[in-house]
Structures are given as structure tokens and as C-alpha cells.
C-alpha positions as CSV (number, residue, x, y, z in Angstrom):
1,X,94.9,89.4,78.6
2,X,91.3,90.0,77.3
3,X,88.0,88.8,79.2
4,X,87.5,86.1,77.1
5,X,91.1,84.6,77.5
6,X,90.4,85.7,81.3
7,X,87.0,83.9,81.2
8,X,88.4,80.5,79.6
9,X,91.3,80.4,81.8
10,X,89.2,80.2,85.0
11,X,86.7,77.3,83.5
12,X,89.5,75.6,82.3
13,X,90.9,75.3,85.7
14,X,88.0,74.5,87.2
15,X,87.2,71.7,84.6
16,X,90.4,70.5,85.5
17,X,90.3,70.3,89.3
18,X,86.6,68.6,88.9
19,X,88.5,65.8,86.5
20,X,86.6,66.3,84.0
21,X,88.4,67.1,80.1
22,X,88.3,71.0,79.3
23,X,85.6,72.5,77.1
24,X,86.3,75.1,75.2
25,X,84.9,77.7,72.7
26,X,85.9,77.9,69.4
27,X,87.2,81.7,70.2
28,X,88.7,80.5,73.3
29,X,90.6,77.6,71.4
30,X,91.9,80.3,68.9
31,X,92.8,82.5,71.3
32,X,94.8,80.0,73.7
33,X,96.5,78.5,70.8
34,X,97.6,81.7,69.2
35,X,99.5,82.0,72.2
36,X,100.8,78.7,72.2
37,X,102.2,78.2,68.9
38,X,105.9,78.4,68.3
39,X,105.6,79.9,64.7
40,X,103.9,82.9,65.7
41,X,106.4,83.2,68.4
42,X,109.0,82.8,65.5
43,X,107.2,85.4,63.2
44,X,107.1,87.7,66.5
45,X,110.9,87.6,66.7
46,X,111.5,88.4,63.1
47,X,109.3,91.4,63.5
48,X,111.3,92.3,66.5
49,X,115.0,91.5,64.8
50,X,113.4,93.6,61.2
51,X,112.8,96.5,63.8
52,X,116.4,96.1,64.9
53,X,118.1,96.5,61.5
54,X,116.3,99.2,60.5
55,X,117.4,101.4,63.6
56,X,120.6,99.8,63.1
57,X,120.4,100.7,59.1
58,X,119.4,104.6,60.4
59,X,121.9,104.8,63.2
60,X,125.1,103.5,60.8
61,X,124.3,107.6,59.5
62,X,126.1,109.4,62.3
63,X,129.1,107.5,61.7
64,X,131.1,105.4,64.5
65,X,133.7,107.1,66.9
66,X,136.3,104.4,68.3
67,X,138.8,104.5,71.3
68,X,142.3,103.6,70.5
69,X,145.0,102.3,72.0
70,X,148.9,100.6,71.8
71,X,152.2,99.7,73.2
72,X,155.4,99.3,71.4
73,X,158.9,98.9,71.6
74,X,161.4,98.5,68.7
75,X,164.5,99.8,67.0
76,X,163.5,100.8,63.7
77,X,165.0,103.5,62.1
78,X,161.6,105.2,60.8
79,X,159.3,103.6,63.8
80,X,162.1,105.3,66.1
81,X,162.5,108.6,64.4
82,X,158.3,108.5,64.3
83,X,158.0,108.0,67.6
84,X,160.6,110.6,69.1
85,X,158.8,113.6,67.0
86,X,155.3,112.5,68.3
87,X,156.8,112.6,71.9
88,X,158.6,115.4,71.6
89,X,161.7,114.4,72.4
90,X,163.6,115.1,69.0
91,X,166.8,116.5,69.1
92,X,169.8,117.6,66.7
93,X,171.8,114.8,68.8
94,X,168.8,112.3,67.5
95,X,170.4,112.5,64.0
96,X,173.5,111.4,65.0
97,X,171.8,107.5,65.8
98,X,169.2,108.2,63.4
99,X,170.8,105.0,61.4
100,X,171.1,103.3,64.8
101,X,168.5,104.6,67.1
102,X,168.4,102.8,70.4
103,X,165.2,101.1,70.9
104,X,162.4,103.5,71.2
105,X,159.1,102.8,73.3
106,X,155.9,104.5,73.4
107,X,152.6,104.3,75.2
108,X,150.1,105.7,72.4
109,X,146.7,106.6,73.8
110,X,143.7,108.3,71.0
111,X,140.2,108.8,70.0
112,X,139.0,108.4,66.0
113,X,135.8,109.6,64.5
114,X,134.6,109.2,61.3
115,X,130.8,110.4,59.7
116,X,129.9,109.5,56.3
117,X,129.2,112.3,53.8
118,X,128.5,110.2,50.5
119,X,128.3,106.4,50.6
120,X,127.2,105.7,47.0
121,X,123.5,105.8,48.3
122,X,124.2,102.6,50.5
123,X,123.1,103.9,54.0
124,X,119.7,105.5,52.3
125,X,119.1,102.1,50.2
126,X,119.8,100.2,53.8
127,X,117.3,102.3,55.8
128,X,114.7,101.9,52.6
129,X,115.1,98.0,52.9
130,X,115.2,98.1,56.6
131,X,111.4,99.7,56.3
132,X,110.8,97.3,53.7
133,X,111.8,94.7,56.1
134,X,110.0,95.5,58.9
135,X,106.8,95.7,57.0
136,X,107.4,92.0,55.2
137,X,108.3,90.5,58.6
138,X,105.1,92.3,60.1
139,X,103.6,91.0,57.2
140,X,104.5,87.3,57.6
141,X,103.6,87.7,61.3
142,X,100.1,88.3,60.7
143,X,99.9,85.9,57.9
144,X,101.2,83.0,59.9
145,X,98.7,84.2,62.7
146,X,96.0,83.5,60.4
147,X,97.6,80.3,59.4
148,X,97.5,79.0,62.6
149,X,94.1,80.2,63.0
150,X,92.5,78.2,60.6
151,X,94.5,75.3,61.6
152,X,92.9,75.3,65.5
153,X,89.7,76.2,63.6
154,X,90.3,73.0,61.5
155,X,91.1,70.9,64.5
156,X,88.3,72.3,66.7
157,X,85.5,71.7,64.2
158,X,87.3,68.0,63.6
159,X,86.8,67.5,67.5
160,X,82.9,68.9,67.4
161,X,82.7,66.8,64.5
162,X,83.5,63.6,66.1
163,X,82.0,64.2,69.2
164,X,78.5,64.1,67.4
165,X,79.6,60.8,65.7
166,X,80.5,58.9,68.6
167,X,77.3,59.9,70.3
168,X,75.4,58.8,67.1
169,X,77.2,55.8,67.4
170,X,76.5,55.2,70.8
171,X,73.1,55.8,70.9
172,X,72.4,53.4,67.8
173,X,74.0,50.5,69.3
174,X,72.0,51.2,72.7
175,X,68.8,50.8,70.3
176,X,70.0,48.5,68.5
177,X,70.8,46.2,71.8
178,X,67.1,46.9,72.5
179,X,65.8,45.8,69.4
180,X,67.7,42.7,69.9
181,X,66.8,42.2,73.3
182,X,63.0,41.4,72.1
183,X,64.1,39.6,69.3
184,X,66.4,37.0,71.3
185,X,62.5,36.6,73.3
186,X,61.0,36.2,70.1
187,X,63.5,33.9,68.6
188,X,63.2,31.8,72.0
189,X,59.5,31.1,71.1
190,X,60.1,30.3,67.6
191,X,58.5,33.6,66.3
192,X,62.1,35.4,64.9
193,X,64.1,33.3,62.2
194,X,67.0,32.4,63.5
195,X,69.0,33.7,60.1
196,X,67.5,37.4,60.9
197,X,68.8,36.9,64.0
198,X,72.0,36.5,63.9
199,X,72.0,38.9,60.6
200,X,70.8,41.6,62.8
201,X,73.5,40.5,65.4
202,X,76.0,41.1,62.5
203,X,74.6,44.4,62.0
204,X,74.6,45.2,65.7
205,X,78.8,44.4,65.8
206,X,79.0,46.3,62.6
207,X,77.9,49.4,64.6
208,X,79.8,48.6,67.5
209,X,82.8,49.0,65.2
210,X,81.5,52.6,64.2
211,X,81.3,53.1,67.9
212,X,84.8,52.1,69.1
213,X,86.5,53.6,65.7
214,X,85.0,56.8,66.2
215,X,85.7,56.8,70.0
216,X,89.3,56.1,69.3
217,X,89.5,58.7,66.7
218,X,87.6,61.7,69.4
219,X,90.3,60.9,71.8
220,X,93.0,61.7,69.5
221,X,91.4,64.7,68.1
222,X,91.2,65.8,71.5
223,X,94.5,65.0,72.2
224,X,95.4,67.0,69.5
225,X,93.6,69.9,70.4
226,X,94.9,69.9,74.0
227,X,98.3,70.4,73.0
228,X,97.6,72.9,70.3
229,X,96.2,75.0,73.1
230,X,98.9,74.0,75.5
231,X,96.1,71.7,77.7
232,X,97.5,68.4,77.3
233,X,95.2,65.4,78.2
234,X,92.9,66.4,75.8
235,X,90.0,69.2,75.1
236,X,86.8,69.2,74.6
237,X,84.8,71.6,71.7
238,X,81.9,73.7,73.0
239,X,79.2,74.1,70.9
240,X,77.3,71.9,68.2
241,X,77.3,71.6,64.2
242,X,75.2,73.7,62.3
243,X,74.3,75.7,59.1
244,X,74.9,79.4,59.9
245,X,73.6,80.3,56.9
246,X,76.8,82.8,55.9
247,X,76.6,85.3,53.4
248,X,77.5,85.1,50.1
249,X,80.6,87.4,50.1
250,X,81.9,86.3,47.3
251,X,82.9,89.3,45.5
252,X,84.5,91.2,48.4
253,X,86.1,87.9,49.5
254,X,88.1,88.0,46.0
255,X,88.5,91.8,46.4
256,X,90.4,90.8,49.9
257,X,92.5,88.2,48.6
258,X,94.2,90.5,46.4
259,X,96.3,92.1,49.9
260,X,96.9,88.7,51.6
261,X,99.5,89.5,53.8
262,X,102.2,86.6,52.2
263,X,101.6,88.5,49.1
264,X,102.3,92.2,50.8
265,X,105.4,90.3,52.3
266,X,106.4,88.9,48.7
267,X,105.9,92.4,47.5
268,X,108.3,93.9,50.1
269,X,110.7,91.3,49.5
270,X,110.7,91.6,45.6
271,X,111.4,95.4,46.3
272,X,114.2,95.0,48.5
273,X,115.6,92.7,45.4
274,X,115.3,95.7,43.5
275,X,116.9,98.2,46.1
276,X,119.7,95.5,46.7
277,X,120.5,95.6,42.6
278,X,120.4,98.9,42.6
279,X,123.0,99.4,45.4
280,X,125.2,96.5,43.4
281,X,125.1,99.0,40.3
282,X,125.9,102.0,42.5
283,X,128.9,100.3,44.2
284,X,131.2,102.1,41.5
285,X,130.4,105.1,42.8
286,X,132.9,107.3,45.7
287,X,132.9,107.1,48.6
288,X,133.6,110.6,51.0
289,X,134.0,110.4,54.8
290,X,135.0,113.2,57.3
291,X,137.2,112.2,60.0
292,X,139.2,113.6,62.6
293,X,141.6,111.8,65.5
294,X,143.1,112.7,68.3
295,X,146.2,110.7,70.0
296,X,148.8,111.3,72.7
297,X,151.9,109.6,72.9
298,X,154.5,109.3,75.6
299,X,157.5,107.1,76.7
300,X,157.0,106.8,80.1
301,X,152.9,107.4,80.5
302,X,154.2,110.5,82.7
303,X,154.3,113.0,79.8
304,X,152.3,112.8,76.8
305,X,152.1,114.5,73.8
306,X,149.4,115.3,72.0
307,X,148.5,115.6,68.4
308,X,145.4,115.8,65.7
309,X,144.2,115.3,62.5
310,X,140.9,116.6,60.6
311,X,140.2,115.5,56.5
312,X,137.8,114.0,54.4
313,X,138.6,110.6,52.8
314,X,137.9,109.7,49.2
315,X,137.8,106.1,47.4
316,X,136.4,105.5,44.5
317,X,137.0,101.4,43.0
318,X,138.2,101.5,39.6
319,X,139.5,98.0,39.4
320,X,137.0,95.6,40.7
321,X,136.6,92.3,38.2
322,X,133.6,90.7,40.0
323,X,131.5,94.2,39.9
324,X,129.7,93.0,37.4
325,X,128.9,89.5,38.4
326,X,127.5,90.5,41.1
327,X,125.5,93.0,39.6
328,X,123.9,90.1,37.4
329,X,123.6,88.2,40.3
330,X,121.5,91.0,41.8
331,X,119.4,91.5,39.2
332,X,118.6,87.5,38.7
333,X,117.7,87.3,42.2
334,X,115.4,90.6,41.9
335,X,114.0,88.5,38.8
336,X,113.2,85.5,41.2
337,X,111.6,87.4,43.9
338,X,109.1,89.2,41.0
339,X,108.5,85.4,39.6
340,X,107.6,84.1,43.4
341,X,105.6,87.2,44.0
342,X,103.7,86.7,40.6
343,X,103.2,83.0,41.0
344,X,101.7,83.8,44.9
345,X,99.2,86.1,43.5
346,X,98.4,83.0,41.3
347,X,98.5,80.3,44.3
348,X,96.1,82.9,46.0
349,X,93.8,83.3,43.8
350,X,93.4,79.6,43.0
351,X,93.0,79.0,46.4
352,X,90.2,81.4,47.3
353,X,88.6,79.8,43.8
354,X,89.1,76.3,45.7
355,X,87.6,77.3,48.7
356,X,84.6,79.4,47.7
357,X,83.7,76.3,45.5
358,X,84.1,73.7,48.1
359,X,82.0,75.7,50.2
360,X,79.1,75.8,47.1
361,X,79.4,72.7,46.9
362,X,78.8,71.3,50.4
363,X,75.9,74.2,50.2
364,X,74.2,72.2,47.7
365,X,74.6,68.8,49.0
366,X,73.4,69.8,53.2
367,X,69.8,69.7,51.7
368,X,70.7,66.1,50.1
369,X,71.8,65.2,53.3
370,X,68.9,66.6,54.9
371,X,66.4,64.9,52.9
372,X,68.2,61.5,53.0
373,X,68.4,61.6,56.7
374,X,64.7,62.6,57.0
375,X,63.9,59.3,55.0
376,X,65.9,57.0,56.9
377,X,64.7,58.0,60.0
378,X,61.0,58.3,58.9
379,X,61.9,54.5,57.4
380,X,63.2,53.5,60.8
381,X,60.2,54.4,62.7
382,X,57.7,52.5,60.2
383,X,59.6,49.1,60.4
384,X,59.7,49.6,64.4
385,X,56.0,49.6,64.6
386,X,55.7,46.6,61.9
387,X,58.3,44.6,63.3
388,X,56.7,44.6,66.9
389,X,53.5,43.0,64.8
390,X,55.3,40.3,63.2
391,X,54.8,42.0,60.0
392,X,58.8,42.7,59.5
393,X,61.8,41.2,60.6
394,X,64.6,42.2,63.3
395,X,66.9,42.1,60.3
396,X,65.4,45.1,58.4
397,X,64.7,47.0,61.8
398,X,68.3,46.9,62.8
399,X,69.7,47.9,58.9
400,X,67.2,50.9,59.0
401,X,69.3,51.9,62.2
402,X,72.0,51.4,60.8
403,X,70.8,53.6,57.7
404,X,70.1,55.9,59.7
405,X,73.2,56.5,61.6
406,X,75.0,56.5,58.1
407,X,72.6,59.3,56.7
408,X,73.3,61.1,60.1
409,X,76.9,60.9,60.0
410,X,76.7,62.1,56.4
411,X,75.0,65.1,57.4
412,X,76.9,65.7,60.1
413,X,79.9,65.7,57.5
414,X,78.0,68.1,55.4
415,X,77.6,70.5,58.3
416,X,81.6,70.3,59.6
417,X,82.4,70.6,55.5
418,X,80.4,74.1,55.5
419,X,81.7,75.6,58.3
420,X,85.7,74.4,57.6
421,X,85.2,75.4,53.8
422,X,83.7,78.6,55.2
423,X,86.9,79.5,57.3
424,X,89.2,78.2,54.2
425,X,87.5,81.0,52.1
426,X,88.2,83.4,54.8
427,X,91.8,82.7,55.3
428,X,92.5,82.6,51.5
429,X,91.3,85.8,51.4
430,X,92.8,87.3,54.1
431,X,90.0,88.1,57.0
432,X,90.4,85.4,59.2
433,X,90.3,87.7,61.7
434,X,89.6,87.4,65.4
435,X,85.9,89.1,64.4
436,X,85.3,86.6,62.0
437,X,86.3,83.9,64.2
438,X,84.3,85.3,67.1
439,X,81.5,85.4,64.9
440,X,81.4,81.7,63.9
441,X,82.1,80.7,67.7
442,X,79.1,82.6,68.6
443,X,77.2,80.6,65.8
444,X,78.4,77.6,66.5
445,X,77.9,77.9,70.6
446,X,75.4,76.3,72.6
């Protein structure tokens, strides 16, 4: 376990035992939740089940060597002249019953070996796609890993993102309940209309909504985080919105999105397609074994006999009608995998187009949103002054706050949109990484 796992561990427990919700960095919600989630464990298991295959795949070389054992009883001419020469016990005086043998019983005890010397190329094209296994299901592991990356990114930033919103919220009904408070004196002594009033009332209730929706909706994103980190009861996100200002990597984003891992994995799979037509087209071809066997055989398991046997066994099919519908149904499915693997590439590239744009774009609009807040607040602290001379009423003061709240949440928005579209880019191109993720936690820290 790494410091920073170390580190989290201890203030989550101590955030816990003070009653308070868990607060946690954007690196130490990765990291928790990376050890959390069941389909990384999944992807971990196919790695480890790949491994086994292949040494299973290598092993299968050496042959197999197999005990052997039987007892029977029975009056057949040829099973009981059989079994008096392997004991031994033939006679001249055995012909005489040899139409009629008494029943004959043996005790047979042995040891077989075999070790293939030619398989058709079927244990080299097993290791080969045993390799290629391993390296698809290492493949997919790291792949989902950065799946489920971007997805506690996603949630952690959603949970930083409405934080800020309910505090907005919060803070413009408090000054909104303030502004009201001098104009319910002011309406008592006839100075405030009482249509502004209750307008600005309207207002105030209108806010209170954004205040209790957005509320509701931080709880369950931090509900949501808590159990994606395997905290549940809810999880707080350390740190704040901002504009990191990331670089432009553009061109060696695209250059990374060309080895995604699902593609690598697509690319193993679409080889082992190939490997496993192959083998169907080489199935016509012999196959030569060496084996030997040793057995003893006795009547009375007081005296065996012993006896072996050395060759080499050839087969070779010659008559086998669905040879070559399989081999079409081979090479279709080697067809399919290229097709998957060549519409990935496509999915991939689309998606790092997607994301590197979405990212432009929220670019462009934070200095929209930056400007449009600035105005609304700079309008909100004119009418204050105005409105406190009679010169403006309640009414406009209280839809200025409310202006202002909406320009904030916008840029808020803008912010959480830069830094999600940022990550997006990253993980369509492969290197969402735990450097790049430590990278925007540090950015994003207090």
C-alpha cells in the first residue's frame, strides 16, 4: 500500500470517528476505488486464468504419463487365453479347454506414457495464442483500470461540482433574506410597494428551490462516491474548481490513442482468430506420438507378471465431412475479429476527436462565463447601494442576486466541463494514468 493510500486511510478514519463525512483527494478517491471495483477485480482474474492456459498450453508438450489399473473375471475364450499368457500360466493342457476355458481372473496393475512428436502444429499454435492471451487479458486489465478511473474522476468532480452550487445557493438566499428583511421595514412604512414585495419574496422561494434541489442532488453524489470508494455514507471531494490551464497536447494525445489498450487487446484477439484458422486448416495433417507402457498381471495379486511395450503411434484423418465447415467457420470468425478491431480504431479515434473538442469548446466559453459573471455581480453591487436610497426597488435587487448565482453556477459548470472533458481526452487516448491523475488532483487541491 503506497503513502498516499496509507495517508487517506488514516484521515478517513479519523473523519469518521469525529462524525464528520470523509474528504478525500481526487488521487485518493482514484486510488481507493481502483481497489474497490469489481471489474478490475474481474479483469485481474482473467489476467491470472490467461497466465494459466498458457503454462497449461506449454506444459501439454511433455506429454501426460497415466496410472492404470483393473479387475476382471470372465470365461471368454480369447479374454481367457489372453489373460493365462500375460500371467504366465499357459500350458499345453490349456488347449485342451481352450473352447471352454474355466473362468479366468486377473488383477492387472500398469503405467502408460505418451509424448507428442508431431501434433499438426496444434501445441505450438496453443502456446502462440496462450501468449496472445495473456497479453489481450493484460490488455483489458489496464484498459478497464482506466475506465474506472475516469469514471471516479467523473463522479469526484460531479461531487466538487455540487458542493460549490449548494454553497452558492446558500449563501444567496442568506442575502437574499437580508435584503428582505429591510424591505419588510420599508414596506411597513409605506416606502416599498407592496407588488415588489412580494415579487422579491417570489424570487427569494425561487432560490430556496436552487438551494434544497442542489442539496438533495450533493447528497447523492456523495452517496455515490462513498460507495465507489467502498465508504458508504457518503464522501466528501477535497479541493475546489478551477482552470489549470493544461497544455495543448493535442498532437501526442492523437499519437497515444493509436495503442489504447482495448485496441492492443482487439489486436491480440484478431490474431488468435487467425492462429485458430490456421490450426482448423492444419487439422488434416498426422499426428505421431511416442509411447511406451508397462503392466503386470496376476491371478492371485501374489505373483505378477510383467510385460512392456515401446512405439510410435500414427493417425492421419482422411475422412472427416465437417473439415471444411469448420475451417470456413474459422476463417469467418477471424473475418469478424479484423472488422471489430477496425471499427475500434474508428470508435477511438472519434472519441478522442469528441473529447479534445468538448474540451475547446468549454475553453472558449470559461471567458464568456467569466465576463457574464463579472457583470452580474458588478450589477448587484450598484442596485444594493441604489436600493438602500430609494432610488431602486427590492424587486430588481433580489433578481440581480439571483442573476448572479445563475452566472456563478454557469461558470462553475464551465470549470467542472474543462476539467471532465480534460480527463475524457486523456482516457480516449490512453494516459489516464495514475501521473496524470495525480497531476490534476494536485491542481485541483486546496
Amino acid at each position: 500500500m503506497n503513502k498516499t493510500l496509507v495517508l487517506s486511510f488514516i484521515l478517513t478514519i479519523s473523519s469518521l470517528s469525529m462524525g464528520q463525512a470523509a474528504e478525500l483527494t481526487l488521487e485518493q478517491a482514484v486510488g481507493m476505488g481502483l481497489k474497490e471495483d469489481n471489474i478490475v477485480k474481474t479483469e485481474a482474474s482473467r489476467v491470472g486464468g490467461a497466465k494459466a492456459s498458457l503454462r497449461q498450453a506449454k506444459l501439454s508438450r511433455l506429454g501426460g504419463l497415466k496410472l492404470k489399473g483393473m479387475y476382471t473375471d470372465g470365461n471368454d475364450p480369447v479374454y481367457a487365453f489372453a489373460t493365462a499368457m500375460r500371467q504366465g500360466t499357459f500350458s499345453m493342457a490349456s488347449m485342451a479347454t481352450i473352447n471352454d476355458p474355466s473362468p479366468a481372473r486377473n488383477y492387472m496393475g500398469g503405467i502408460e506414457a505418451g509424448i507428442p512428436l508431431f501434433t499438426g502444429f496444434a501445441l505450438s499454435n496453443a502456446a502462440r495464442m496462450g501468449e496472445l492471451g495473456v497479453e489481450a487479458a493484460q490488455n483489458g486489465y489496464e484498459r478497464a483500470r482506466s475506465g474506472i478511473t475516469f469514471k471516479l474522476t467523473y463522479q469526484w468532480l460531479t461531487v466538487l461540482l455540487r458542493s460549490k452550487l449548494a454553497a452558492l445557493a446558500a449563501e444567496s438566499v442568506r442575502a437574499a433574506e437580508e435584503e428582505l428583511k429591510t424591505a419588510q421595514m420599508l414596506k411597513d412604512k409605506g416606502m416599498v410597494l407592496g407588488s415588489d414585495y412580494y415579487g422579491a419574496e417570489a424570487i427569494l422561494s425561487t432560490l430556496k428551490g436552487y438551494r434544497l434541489n442542489w442539496e438533495r442532488a450533493l447528497e447523492l453524489e456523495q452517496e455515490k462516491l462513498g460507495i465507489a470508494v467502498g465508504l458508504p455514507g457518503g464522501v466528501s471531494a477535497l479541493g475546489r474548481l478551477a482552470d489549470p490551464a493544461y497544455e495543448d497536447e493535442r498532437g501526442p494525445l492523437a499519437a497515444s490513442a493509436a495503442g489504447r489498450r482495448d485496441i492492443r487487446a482487439l489486436e491480440k484477439m484478431a490474431e488468435i482468430s487467425e492462429i485458430s484458422a490456421q490450426q482448423q486448416k492444419n487439422s488434416v495433417l498426422p499426428v505421431v506420438e511416442a509411447f511406451g507402457t508397462w503392466e503386470v498381471n496376476s491371478e492371485s495379486l501374489s505373483e505378477f507378471r510383467d510385460n512392456r511395450l515401446l512405439g510410435v503411434r500414427f493417425s492421419l484423418p482422411i475422412g472427416d465431412p465437417a473439415y471444411f465447415a469448420r475451417k470456413e467457420t474459422s476463417r469467418a470468425e477471424a473475418s469478424m475479429a479484423r472488422s471489430r478491431l477496425d471499427e475500434a480504431r474508428r470508435q477511438a479515434s472519434i472519441e478522442l476527436v469528441e473529447a479534445l473538442n468538448n474540451y475547446r469548446a468549454a475553453r472558449e466559453s470559461l471567458p464568456v462565463a467569466r465576463e457574464t459573471l463579472e457583470k452580474a455581480s458588478k450589477s448587484l453591487e450598484l442596485f444594493r447601494p441604489l436600493y438602500r436610497q430609494g432610488r431602486q426597488s427590492v424587486l430588481e435587487v433580489l433578481r440581480a442576486q439571483a442573476s448572479v448565482l445563475q452566472a456563478e453556477a454557469a461558470y462553475q459548470e464551465t470549470l467542472y466541463k474543462l476539467n471532465l472533458f480534460h480527463a475524457q481526452a486523456l482516457l480516449a487516448s490512453e494516459t489516464l494514468d495514475a501521473a496524470a491523475v495525480k497531476d490534476m488532483s494536485a491542481k485541483l487541491g486546496n
